[in-house]
N, C-alpha and C positions, 0 to 999 in steps of 0.2 A: 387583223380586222375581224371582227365581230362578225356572226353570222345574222343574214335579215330571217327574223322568226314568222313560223307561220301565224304565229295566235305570242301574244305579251296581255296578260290580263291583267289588268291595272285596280288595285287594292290601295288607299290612301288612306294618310292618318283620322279620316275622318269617321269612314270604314271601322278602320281599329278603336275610334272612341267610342261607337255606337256598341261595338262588341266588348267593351271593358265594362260602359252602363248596364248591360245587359246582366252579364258576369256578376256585379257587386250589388244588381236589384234582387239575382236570387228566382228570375223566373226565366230557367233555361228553356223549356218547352214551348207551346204553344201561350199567347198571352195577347198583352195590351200591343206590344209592337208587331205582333202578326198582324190586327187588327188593323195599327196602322198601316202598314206597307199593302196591304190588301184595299182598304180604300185608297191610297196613293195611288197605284198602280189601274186601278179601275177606272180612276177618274183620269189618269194619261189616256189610257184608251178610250174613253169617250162611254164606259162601261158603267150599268146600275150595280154590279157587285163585282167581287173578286174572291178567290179561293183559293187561300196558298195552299201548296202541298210540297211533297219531299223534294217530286222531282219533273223533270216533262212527260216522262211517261206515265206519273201517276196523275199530271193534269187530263190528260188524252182517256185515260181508265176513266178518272170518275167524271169527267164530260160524256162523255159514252154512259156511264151508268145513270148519272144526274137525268138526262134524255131517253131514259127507259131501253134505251138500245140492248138486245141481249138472244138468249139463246131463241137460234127461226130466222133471225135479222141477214141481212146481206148489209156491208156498207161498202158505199165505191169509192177507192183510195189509190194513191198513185205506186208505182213497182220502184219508183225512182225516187227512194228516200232513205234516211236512215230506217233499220227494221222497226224503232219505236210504232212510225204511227200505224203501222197492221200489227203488230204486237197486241197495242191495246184492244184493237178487235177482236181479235181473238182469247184474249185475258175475259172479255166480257160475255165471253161465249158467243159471240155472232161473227159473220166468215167476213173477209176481206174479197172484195171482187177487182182486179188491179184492170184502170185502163189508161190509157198509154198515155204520154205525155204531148207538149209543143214542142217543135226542134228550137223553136228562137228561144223561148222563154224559161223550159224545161221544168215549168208544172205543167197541172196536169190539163188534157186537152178536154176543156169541154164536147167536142160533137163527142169522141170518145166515151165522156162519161153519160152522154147522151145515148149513144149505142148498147152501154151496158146498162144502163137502168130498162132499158126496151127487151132486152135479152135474158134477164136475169129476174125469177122471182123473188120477192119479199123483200125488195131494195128498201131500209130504214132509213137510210143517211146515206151523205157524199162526204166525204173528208181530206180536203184540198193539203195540198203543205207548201205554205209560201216559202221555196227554196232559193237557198241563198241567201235570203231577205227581200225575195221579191217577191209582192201579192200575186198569186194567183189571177185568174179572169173572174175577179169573186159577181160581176153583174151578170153575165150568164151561169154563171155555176147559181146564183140566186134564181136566175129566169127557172132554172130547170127545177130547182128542188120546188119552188113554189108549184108549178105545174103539176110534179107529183107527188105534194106532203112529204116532202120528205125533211130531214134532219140537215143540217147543215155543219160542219163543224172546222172550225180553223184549226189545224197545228203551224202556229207559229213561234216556233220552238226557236226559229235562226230570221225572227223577225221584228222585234220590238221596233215601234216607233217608222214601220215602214207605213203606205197607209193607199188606198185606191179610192181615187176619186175623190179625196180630199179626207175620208173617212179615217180612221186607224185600224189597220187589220187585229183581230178579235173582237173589232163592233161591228163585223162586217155579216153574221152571221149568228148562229144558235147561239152558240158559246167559240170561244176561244181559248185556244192554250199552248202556253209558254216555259222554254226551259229558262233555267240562272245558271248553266253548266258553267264550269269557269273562262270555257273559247267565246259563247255567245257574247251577243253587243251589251249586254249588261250579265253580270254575275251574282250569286248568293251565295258561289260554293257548290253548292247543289240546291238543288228547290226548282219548283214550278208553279203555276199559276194561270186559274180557272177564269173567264172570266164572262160575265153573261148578262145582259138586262130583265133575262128570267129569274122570277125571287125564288119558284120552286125548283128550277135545275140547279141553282145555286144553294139551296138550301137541303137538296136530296144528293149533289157532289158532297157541301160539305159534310154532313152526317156520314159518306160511306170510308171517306177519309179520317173519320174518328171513331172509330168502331162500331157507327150505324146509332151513334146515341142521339136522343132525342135534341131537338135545337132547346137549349140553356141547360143542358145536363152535360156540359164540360167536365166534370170531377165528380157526376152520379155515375150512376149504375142500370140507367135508364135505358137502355137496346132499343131499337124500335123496327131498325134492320141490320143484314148485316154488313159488315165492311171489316176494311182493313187498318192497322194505323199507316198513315201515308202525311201526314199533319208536316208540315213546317213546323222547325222548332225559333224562338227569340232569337235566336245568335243570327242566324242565316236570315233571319229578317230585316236585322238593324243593317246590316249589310244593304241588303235591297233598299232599302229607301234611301240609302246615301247613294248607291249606284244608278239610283232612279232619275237621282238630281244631277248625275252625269252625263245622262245618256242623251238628250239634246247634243250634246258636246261631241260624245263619242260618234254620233252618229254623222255627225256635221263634217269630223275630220275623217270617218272612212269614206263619205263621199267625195272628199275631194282628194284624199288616194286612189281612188278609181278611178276618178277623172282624168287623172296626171298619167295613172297607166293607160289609161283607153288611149288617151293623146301622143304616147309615144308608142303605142303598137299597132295604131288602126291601120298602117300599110305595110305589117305583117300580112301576107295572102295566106298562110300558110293556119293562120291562127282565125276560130271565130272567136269574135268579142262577147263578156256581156251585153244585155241590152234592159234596157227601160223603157217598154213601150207607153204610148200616151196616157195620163190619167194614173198609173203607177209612179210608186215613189218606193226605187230601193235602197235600202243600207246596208247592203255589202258583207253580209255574215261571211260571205266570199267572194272573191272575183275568181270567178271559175271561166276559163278557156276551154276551148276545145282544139285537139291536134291529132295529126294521123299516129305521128310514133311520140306517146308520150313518156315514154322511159327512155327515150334519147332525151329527152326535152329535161326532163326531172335531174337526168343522171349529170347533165353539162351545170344547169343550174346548181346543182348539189356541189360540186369542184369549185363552182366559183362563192360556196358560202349564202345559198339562199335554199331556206326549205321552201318545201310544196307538198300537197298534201292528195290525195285523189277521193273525193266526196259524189259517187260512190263505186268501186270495181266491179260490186253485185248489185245488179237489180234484188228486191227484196224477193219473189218469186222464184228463185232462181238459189237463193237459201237453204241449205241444209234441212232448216228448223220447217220448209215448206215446201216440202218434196211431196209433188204431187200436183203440186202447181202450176201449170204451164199455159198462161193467158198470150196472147198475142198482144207484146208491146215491145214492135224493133225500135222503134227510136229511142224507148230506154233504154234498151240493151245496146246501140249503138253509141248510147253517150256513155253508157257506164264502161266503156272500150276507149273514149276520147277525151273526159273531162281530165282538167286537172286546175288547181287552185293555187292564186300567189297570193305572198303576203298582202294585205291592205288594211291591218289593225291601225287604231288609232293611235297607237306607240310608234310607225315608223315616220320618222321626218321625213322631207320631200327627197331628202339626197339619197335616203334609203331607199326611196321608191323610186327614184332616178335609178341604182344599183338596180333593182330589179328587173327594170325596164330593157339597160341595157345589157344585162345578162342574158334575155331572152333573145333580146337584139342579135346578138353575138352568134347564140347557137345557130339563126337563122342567114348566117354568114352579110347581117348587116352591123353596120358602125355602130359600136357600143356606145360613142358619145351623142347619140343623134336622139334626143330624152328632150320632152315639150318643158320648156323654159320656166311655164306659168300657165295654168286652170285656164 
């Protein structure tokens, strides 16, 4: 028996025709079909432009730089994410202020980021990360930056197509941005994407992602500031726009993998569930649990042929690369002790997530047959 995968990323011949086009047009780099996947994409989110780039951490870089954010700047961002989104704070020269998270939701907690903008001088910006694929509290995290000018900025790197309050998360704020990693609910390969109803953040992102040249000096020699190349290249585009036209799909059948596991383990005591609170819509970048002993949990599940993943062991503060850092956030440090992640990719059929189901079943010394029939 096959093993059930954390992540199956799904590549179709359609994929492959747009990357063959590309190939025999002769314009591998940036071009006409960056253009297109950038307004595709913009207009999925509900967005006046879009800004491809390499990757999600170079969307996160030149959102931060497009919004002047830089060295003096404090921005408040959550300890409980991958290192990208305080990465790019610090790539921009301005410090990361980490405040703690919600236990239910596990972004990040507004009074929290209410406490540190009160505590902290020269706060720029807030920088939420709808984790998992689930939006943030982005209507108070809005109440609060409005109160204090400040920047707003989505990393929705593990969220396409999720959306609060009926909006799409990265319209929900300054700018937004997105990974195409190849685990995320849609792929490029690699590649990221800016995305913003501001023509000047969008137009000082793109320029720093092309080596600071002037807007229409593509193949001049025009500088106007500096930057890096960070540019999407045609290949990794043609891609995105067919994956684009998936992601309705993809997103439709990891929710109802979720649902199928939520319904055969909500009387697991042992286990908390995710959740979806009202006015949120998540898709499921993960179905992350929470347990006391998860490397018993991991290690039964592994013998019986299902991977898991743990997103994340370290809070970001608590990193090597950011020694010196020691903010008061126990419930991130508590979850990064407890979470762990089952499959729920759009590639497993229902009898695979029935396998999972009752895998987890089992270790909990309940009937591995006891799996919800039907959504």
């Amino acid at each position: 028996m096959s093993r059930v995968a954390i992540a199956d990323p799904d590549v179709g011949e359609r994929e492959i025709e747009r990357v063959r086009e590309v190939l025999t047009g002769g314009r591998l780099a940036d071009g006409p079909v960056v253009r297109e996947f950038e307004r595709a994409f913009a207009d999925h989110c509900g967005a006046e432009r879009g800004v491809a780039v390499a990757n999600g951490t170079a969307a996160l870089h030149a959102a931060l730089e497009g919004l002047g954010i830089g060295e003096g700047d404090a921005v408040v961002t959550t300890p409980f994410s991958f290192v990208a989104s305080a990465n790019a704070v610090r790539l921009c020269g301005a410090e990361p202020v980490f405040a703690d998270v919600d236990p239910e939701t596990y972004t990040i907690d507004p009074d929290a980021v209410e406490d540190a903008v009160a505590a902290t001088d020269d706060v720029a910006a807030i920088l939420p990360v709808h984790l998992y694929g689930l939006p943030a509290d982005m209507g108070r995290l809005n109440a609060i930056a409005d109160e204090h000018d400040l920047a707003l900025i989505e990393d929705a790197a593990q969220a396409h197509g999720a959306a609060y309050e009926g909006t799409s998360v990265g319209a929900l704020g300054d700018a937004g941005c997105f990974s195409f990693y190849p685990t995320k609910n849609m792929t490029t390969g690699e590649g990221g994407m800016v995305v913003t109803d501001d023509e000047e953040v969008a137009d000082r992102a793109a320029r720093f992602v092309n080596h600071g040249r002037a807007d229409g000096a593509e193949r001049g020699y025009d500088h106007v500031s500096v930057g890096h190349n960070l540019r999407m290249t045609s290949l990794a585009a043609g891609i995105g726009v067919e994956q684009l036209r998936k992601l309705p799909a993809y997103n439709a059948r990891r929710r109802k993998n979720a649902v199928r596991l939520s319904a055969a383990l909500e009387d697991v005591p042992e286990l908390t569930l995710p959740t979806e609170p009202p006015g949120r819509r998540h898709v499921y970048h993960q179905y992350t649990v929470r347990c006391q002993d998860r490397a018993a949990l991991r290690e039964h599940l592994d013998e019986r042929g299902v991977d898991t993943a743990v997103y994340y062991p370290t809070t970001i503060p608590d990193q090597p690369a950011y020694d010196g850092y020691d903010p008061a956030v126990p419930t991130a440090r508590r979850l990064a002790d407890e979470v762990v992640s089952l499959p729920v990719h759009p590639g497993l059929t229902d009898e695979a997530v029935d396998r999972v189901a009752a895998a987890v079943r089992g270790h909990y010394g309940l009937a591995e047959t006891e799996v919800a029939a039907d959504d």
